[in-house]
C-alpha positions as CSV (number, residue, x, y, z in Angstrom):
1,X,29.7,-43.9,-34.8
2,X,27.0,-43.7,-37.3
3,X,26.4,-40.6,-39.8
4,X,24.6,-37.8,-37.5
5,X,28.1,-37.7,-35.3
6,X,30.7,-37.7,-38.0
7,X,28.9,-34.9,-39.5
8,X,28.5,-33.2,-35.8
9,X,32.2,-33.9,-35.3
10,X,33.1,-32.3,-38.6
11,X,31.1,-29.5,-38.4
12,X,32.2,-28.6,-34.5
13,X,35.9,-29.0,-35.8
14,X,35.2,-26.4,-39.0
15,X,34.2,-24.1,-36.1
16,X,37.2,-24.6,-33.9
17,X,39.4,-23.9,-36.5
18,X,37.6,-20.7,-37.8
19,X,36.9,-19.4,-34.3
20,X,40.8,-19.7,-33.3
21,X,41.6,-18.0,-36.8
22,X,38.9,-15.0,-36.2
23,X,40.4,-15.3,-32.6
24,X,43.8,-14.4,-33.7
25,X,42.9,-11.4,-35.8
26,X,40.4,-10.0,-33.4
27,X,43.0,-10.1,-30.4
28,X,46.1,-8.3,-32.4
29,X,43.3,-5.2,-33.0
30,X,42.5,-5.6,-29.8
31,X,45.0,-3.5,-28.6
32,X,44.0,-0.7,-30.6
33,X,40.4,-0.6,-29.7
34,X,40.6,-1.0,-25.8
35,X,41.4,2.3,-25.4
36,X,38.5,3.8,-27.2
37,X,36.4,1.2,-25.7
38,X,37.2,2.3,-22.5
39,X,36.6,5.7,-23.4
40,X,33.1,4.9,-25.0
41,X,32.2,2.8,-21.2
42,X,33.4,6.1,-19.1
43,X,31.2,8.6,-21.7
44,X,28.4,6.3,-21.5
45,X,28.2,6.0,-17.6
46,X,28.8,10.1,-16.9
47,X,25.5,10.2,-19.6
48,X,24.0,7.4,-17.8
49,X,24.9,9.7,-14.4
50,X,23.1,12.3,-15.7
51,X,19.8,10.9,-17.1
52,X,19.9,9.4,-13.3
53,X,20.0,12.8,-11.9
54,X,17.4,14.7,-14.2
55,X,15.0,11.6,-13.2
56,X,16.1,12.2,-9.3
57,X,15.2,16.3,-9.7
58,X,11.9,15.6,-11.4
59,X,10.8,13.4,-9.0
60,X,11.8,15.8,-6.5
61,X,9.7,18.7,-8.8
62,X,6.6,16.5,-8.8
63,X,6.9,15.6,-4.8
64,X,6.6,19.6,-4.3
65,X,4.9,21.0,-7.3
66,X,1.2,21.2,-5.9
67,X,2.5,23.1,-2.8
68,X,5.0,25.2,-4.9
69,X,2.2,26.0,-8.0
70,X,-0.8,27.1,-5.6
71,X,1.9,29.2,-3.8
72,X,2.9,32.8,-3.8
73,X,6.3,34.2,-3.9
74,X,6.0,35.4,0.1
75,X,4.6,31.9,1.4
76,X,6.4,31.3,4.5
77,X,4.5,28.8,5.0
78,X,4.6,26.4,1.7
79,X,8.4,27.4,1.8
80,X,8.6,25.4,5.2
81,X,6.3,22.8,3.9
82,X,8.5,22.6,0.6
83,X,11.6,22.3,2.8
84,X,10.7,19.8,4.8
85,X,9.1,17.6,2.1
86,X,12.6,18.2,0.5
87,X,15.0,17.1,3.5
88,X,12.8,13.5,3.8
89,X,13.3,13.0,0.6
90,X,16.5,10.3,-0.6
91,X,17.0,7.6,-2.2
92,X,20.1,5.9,-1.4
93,X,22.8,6.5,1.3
94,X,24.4,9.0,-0.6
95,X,21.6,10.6,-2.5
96,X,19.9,13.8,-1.2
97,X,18.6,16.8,-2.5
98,X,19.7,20.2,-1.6
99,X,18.4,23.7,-1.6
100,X,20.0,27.0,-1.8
101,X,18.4,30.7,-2.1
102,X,20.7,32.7,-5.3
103,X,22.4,34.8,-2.7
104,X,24.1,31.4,-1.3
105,X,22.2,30.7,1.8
106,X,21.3,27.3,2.2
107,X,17.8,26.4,3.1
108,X,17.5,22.2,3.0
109,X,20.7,20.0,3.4
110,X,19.9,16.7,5.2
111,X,23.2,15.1,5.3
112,X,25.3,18.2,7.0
113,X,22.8,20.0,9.1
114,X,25.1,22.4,10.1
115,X,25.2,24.3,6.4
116,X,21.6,25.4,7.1
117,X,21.0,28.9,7.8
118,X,24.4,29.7,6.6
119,X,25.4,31.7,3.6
120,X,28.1,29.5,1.1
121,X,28.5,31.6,-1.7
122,X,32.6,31.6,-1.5
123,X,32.5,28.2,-0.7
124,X,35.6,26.2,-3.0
125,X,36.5,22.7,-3.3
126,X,40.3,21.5,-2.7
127,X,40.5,22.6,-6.6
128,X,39.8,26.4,-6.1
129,X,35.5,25.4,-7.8
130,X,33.1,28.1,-6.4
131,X,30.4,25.4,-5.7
132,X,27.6,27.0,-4.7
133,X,28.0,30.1,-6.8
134,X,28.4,27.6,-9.7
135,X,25.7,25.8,-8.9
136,X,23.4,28.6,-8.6
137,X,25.0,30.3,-12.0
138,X,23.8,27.0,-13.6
139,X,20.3,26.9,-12.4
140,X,19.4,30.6,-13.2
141,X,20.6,29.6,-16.8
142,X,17.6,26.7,-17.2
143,X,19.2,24.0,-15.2
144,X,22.4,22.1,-16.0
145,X,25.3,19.9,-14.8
146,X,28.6,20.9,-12.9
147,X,31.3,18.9,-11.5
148,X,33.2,19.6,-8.5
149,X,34.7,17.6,-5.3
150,X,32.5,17.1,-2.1
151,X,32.9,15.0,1.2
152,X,31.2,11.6,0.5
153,X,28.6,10.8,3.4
154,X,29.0,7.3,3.7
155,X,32.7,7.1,4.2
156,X,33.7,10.8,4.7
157,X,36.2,10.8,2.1
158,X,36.4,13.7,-0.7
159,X,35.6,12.4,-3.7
160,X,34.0,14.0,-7.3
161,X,30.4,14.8,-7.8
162,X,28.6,15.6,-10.3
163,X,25.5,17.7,-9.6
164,X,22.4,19.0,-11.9
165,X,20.5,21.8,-10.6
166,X,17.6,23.8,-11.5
167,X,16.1,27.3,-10.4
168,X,12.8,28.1,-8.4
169,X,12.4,31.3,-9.7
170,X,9.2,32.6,-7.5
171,X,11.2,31.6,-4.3
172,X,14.8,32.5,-5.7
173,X,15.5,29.1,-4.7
174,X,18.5,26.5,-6.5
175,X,17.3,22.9,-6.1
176,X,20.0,20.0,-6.3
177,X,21.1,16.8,-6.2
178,X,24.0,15.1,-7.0
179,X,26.0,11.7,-7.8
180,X,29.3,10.8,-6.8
181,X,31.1,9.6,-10.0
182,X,34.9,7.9,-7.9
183,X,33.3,4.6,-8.9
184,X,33.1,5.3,-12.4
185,X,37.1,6.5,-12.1
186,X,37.9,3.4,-10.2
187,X,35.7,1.5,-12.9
188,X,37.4,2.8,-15.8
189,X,40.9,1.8,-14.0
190,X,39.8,-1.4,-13.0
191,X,38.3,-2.0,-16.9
192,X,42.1,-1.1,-18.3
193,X,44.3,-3.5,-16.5
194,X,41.3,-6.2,-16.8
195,X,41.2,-5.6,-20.6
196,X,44.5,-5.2,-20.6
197,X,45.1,-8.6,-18.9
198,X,42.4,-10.0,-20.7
199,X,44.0,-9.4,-24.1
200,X,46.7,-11.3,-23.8
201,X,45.0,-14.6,-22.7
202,X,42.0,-14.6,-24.9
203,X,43.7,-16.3,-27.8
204,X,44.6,-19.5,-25.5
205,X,41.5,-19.5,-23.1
206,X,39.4,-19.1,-26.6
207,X,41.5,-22.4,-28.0
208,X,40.9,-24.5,-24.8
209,X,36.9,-23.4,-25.1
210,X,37.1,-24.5,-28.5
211,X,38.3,-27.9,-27.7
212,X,35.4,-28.5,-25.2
213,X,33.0,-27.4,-27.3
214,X,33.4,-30.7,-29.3
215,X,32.6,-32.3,-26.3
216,X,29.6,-30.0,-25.0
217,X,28.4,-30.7,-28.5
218,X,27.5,-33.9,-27.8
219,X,26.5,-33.7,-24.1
220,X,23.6,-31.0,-25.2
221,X,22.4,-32.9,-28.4
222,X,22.1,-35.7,-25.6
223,X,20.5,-33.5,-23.0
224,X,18.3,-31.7,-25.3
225,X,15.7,-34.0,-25.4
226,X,15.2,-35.2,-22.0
227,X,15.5,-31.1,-20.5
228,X,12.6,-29.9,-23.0
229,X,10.5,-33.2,-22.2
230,X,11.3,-31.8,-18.6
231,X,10.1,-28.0,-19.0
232,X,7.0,-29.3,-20.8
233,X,6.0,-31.5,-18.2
234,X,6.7,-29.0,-15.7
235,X,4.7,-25.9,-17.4
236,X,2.2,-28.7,-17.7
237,X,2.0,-29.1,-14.4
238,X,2.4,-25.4,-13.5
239,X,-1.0,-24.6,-15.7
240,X,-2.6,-27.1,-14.1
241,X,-2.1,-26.2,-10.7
242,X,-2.8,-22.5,-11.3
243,X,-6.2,-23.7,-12.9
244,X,-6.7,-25.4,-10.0
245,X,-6.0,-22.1,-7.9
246,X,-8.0,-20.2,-10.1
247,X,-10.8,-22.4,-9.6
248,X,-10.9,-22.8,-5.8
249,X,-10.1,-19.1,-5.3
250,X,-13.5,-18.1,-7.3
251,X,-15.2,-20.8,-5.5
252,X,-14.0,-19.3,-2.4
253,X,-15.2,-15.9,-3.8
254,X,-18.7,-17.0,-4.6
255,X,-18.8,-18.7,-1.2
256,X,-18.1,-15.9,0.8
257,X,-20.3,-13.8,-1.4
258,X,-23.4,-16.0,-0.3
259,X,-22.5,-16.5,3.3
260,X,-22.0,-12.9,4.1
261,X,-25.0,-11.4,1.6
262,X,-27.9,-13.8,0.8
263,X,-27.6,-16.4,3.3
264,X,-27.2,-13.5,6.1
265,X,-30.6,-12.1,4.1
266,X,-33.0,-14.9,3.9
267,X,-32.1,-16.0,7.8
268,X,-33.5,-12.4,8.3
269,X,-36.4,-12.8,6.1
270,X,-37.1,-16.2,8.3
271,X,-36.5,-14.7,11.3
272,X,-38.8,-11.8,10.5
273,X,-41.5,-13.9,8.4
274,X,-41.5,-15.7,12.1
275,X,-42.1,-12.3,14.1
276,X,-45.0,-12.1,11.5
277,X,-46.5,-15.6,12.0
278,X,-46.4,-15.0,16.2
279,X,-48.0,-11.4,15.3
280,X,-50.7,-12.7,12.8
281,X,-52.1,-15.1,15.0
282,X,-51.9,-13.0,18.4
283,X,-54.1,-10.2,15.7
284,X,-51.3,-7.8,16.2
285,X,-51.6,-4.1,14.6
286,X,-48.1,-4.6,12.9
287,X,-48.4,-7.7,11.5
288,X,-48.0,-6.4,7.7
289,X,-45.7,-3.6,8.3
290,X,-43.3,-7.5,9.4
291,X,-44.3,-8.7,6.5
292,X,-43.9,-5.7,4.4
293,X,-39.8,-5.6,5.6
294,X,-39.4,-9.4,5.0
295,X,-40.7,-8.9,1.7
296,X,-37.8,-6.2,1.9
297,X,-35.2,-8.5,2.7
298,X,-35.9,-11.5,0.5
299,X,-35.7,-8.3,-2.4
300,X,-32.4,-7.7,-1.0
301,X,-31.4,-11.5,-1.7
302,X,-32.8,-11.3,-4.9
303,X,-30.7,-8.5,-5.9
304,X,-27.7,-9.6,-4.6
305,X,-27.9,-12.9,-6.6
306,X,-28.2,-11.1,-9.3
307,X,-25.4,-9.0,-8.5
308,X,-23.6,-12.5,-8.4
309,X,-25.2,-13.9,-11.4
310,X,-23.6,-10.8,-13.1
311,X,-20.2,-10.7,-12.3
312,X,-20.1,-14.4,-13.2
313,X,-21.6,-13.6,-16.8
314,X,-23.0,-10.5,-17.4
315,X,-26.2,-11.3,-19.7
316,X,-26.1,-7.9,-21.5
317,X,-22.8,-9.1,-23.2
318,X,-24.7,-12.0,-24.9
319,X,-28.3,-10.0,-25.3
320,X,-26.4,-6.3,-25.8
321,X,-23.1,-6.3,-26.8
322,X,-20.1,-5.3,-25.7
323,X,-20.6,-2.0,-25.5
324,X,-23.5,-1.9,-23.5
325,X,-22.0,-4.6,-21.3
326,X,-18.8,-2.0,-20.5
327,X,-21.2,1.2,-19.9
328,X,-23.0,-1.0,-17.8
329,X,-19.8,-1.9,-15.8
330,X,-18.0,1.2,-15.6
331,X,-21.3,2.7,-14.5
332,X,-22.0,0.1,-11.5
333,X,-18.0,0.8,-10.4
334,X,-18.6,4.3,-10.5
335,X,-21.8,3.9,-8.4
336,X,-20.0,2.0,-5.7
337,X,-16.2,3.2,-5.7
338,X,-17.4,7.0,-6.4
339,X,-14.6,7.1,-9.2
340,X,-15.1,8.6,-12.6
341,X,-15.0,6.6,-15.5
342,X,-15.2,7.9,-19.0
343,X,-15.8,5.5,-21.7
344,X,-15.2,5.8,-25.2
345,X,-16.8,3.4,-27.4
346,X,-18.2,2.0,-30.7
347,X,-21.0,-0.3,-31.3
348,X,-19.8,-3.7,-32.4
349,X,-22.8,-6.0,-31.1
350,X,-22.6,-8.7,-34.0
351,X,-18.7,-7.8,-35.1
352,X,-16.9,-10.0,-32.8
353,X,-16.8,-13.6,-31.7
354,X,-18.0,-14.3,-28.6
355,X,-15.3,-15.2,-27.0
356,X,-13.6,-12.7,-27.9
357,X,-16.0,-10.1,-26.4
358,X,-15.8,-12.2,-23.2
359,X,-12.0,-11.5,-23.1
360,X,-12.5,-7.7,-23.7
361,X,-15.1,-7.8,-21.1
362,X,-13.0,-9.4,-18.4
363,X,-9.8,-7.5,-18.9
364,X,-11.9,-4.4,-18.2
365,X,-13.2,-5.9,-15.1
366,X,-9.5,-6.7,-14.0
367,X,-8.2,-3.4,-14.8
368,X,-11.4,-1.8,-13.1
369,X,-10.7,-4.6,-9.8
370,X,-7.0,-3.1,-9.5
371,X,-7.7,0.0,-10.1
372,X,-9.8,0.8,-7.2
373,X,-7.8,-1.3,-5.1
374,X,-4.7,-0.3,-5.3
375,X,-3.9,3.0,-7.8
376,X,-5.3,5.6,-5.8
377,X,-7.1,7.0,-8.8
378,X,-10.0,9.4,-9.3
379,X,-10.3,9.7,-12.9
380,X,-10.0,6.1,-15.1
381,X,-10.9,6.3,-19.1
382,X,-11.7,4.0,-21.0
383,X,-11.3,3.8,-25.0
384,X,-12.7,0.8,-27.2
385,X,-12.1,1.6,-31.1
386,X,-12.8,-1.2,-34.3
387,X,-10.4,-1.0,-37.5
388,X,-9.8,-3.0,-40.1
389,X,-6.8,-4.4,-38.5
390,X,-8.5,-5.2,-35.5
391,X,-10.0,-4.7,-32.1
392,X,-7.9,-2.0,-29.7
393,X,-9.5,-1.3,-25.9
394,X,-7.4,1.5,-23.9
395,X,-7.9,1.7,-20.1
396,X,-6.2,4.8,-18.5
397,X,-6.1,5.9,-14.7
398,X,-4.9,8.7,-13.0
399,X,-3.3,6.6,-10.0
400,X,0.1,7.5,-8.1
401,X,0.5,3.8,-7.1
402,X,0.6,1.1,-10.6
403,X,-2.1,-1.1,-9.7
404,X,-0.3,-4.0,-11.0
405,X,2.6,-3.8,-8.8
406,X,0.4,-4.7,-6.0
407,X,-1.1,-7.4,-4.0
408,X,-4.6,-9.8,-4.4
409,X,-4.5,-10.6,-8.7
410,X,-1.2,-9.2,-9.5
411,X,2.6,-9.6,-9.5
412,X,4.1,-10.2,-6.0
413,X,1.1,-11.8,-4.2
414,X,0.5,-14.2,-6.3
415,X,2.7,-13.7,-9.2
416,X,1.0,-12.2,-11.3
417,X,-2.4,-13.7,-11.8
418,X,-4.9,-11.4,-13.2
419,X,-2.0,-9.9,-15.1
420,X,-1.0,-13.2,-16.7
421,X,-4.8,-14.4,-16.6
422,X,-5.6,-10.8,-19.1
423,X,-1.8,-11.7,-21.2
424,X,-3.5,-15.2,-21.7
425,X,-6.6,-14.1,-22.7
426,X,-5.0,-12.2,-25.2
427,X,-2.7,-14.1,-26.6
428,X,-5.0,-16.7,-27.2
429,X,-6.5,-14.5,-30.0
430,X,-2.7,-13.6,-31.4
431,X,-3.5,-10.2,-29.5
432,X,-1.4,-8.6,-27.2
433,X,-1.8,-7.2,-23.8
434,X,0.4,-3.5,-23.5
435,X,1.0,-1.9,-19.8
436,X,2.4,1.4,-19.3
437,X,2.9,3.4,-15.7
438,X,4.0,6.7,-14.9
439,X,3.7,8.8,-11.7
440,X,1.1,10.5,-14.0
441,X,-0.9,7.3,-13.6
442,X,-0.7,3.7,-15.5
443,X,-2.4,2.8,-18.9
444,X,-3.1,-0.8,-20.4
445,X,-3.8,-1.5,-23.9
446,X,-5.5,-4.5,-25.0
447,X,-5.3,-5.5,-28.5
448,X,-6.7,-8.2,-31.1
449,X,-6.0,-8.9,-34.3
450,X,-8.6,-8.6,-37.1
451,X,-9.5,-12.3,-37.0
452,X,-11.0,-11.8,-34.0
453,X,-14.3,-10.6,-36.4
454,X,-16.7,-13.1,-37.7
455,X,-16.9,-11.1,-40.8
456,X,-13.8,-9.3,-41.8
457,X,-13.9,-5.7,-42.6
458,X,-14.3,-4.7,-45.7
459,X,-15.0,-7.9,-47.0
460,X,-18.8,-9.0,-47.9
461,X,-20.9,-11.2,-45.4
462,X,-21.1,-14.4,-47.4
């Protein structure tokens, strides 16, 4: 054994023996803290219960809230409409949502049909709980929590609920849903004869770990070496391969684009220049009116390798700026997709490298590519501000659906592409690439750092 061991060896021992003295000292208090462990774990999942049940109502309040809003107190008609949005709506085999009028009748109850219509106002539980007139009391007061036993669909069994409920007070209505909370019993009594167990044998199971750690020691300082050679190699080739991809898949793109566009245009215009030969010689009347509409055509083809010529590298964003380059995007995708884009933005033509412009410029385009593919949005904003600690670009939509959850460039298709293509891009500036999505809609924030500027702020140009 040379040097590096012995001092391994001594070093894992000096742990062994201070681990199994912690070890003792930690297992005889122990005892004393299980209990208010346990206690902590069974207040923590009733709150985590809860916050699961105020997310389950508001999702159930936005679901209903245009119908409800735009309604009148006597709408017959968005009441129905309400309802039956209400009894479709679950979310596990359990979880449903309920509805009640304040004088106890109930109006939705998918899971025991033969409650609606009827009035449950002196409706108990095996423990004597006014349910529904509890329920009701609680909604009327702002919305709250109240516990109380309830046949469990699944199995049929009675077991506790705890329910949250809120008031629709132009309708009189009490919406609800609730959790059943028997796991978190049988969880708690589970978690006290495991600790309790577990107590007693940590001291020896933590000696015998100890004693293969000495031995693991050596197997990973041995195994080290070859696994990180391994994962390097491997995200090599992983990088490689998805460059690859990239490549062929904008290849493919471009390929497409000229088959179905200008190839399909200039066999027109030689088709038609044709017609005009035959017409020209024969002295036809129409001979320029061909000519005029293959002249037509081939101006088709020329726009549409422009169009191409574009979106491979917009010129403005060299000639321009970035800026102009984004107003000129956001204003070509509102022309075609009939979506409003609002752009916020700051002139900073000769601030940035180019590179770093380019990157801007393409997450955009991503984030504009997604959007109308797969958000749903109308409305899509899009703020670019400068400071002296660097570069932030904002793009916000008002989709229902995030448009990175979804298909050709992002996560499951293809895992992840364009998202992980826009990280890249900025990460390779020490930026960073921010994504946030709400039913309200989704929002990505792109962000460099102030190297990204060929001059820094506030500094003078040399």
């Amino acid at each position: 054994m040379n040097f590096r061991p012995h001092v391994i060896l001594l070093g894992a021992l000096t742990l062994v023996i201070s681990i199994l003295a912690i070890s003792f000292i930690v297992t005889s208090q122990s005892r004393n803290l299980a209990r208010n462990g346990i206690s902590t774990f069974e207040k923590n999942m009733l709150e985590a219960k809860q916050r699961e049940l105020i997310n389950y109502v508001s999702m159930a309040q936005s679901s209903i809230s245009q119908i409800y809003n735009n309604a009148t107190p006597d709408d017959l008609e968005a009441q129905e409409q309400v309802k039956q949005i209400l009894t479709n709506l679950s979310y596990s085999e359990d979880g449903y949502f309920f509805v009640y009028d304040f004088e106890g009748n109930n109006l939705v109850h998918p899971r025991q049909d033969f409650r609606v219509g009827k009035n449950w106002i002196d409706l108990t539980d095996p423990r004597g709980d006014r349910v529904i007139e509890n329920l009701i009391n609680v909604a009327k007061q702002g919305g709250g929590f109240h516990s109380y036993i309830w046949e469990k669909p699944s199995s049929g069994e009675i077991a506790d609920k705890l329910s949250y409920a809120i008031a629709l007070p132009k309708w009189g209505w009490m919406l609800g849903t609730g959790l059943y909370v028997d796991d978190i019993i049988a969880q708690t009594a589970s978690a006290n004869d495991e600790l309790k167990s577990s107590i007693d044998q940590t001291f020896f199971l933590i000696a015998i770990i100890m004693l293969l750690a000495i031995i693991t020691v050596y197997i990973v300082g041995l195994l080290l070496n070859l696994r990180e050679r391994a994962m390097s190699d491997n995200k090599l080739k992983h990088l490689t391969q998805r460059i690859i991809d990239t490549q062929e898949e904008e290849r493919t793109r471009i390929a497409r684009e000229l088959h179905d566009g200008i190839s399909q245009n200039l066999i027109a215009v030689r088709y038609v220049l044709d017609l005009a030969r035959h017409k020209v010689k024969n002295d036809a009347s129409d001979a320029l009116a061909t000519i005029e509409r293959a002249a037509a055509n081939l101006g088709l083809a020329i726009k549409e390798i422009r169009r191409i010529s574009h979106d491979l590298r917009p010129g403005m964003l060299d000639d321009l700026g970035l800026s102009s380059a984004l107003e000129e995007l956001t204003h070509h995708f509102s022309q075609n997709t009939k979506i409003k884009v609002k752009l916020n933005t700051v002139s900073i033509k000769n601030l940035l490298h180019t590179d770093a412009k380019t990157a801007l410029y393409r997450v955009a385009q991503e984030a504009l590519t997604n959007v109308e593919r797969h958000s749903g949005a109308t409305r899509v904003q899009i703020d670019l501000s400068s400071s002296a600690k660097g570069v932030e670009m904002t793009i916000a939509d008002n989709g229902t659906s995030n448009p990175f959850n979804n298909g050709s460039s992002n996560q499951p298709g293809n895992a992840g592409l364009g998202l992980r293509n826009m990280q890249e891009r900025m990460e390779h500036f020490s930026g960073a690439l921010i994504m946030r999505s709400s039913p309200k809609g989704t929002t990505l924030s792109a962000k460099l750092p102030r190297s990204i500027y060929l001059h820094q702020k506030g500094k003078k140009k040399p």
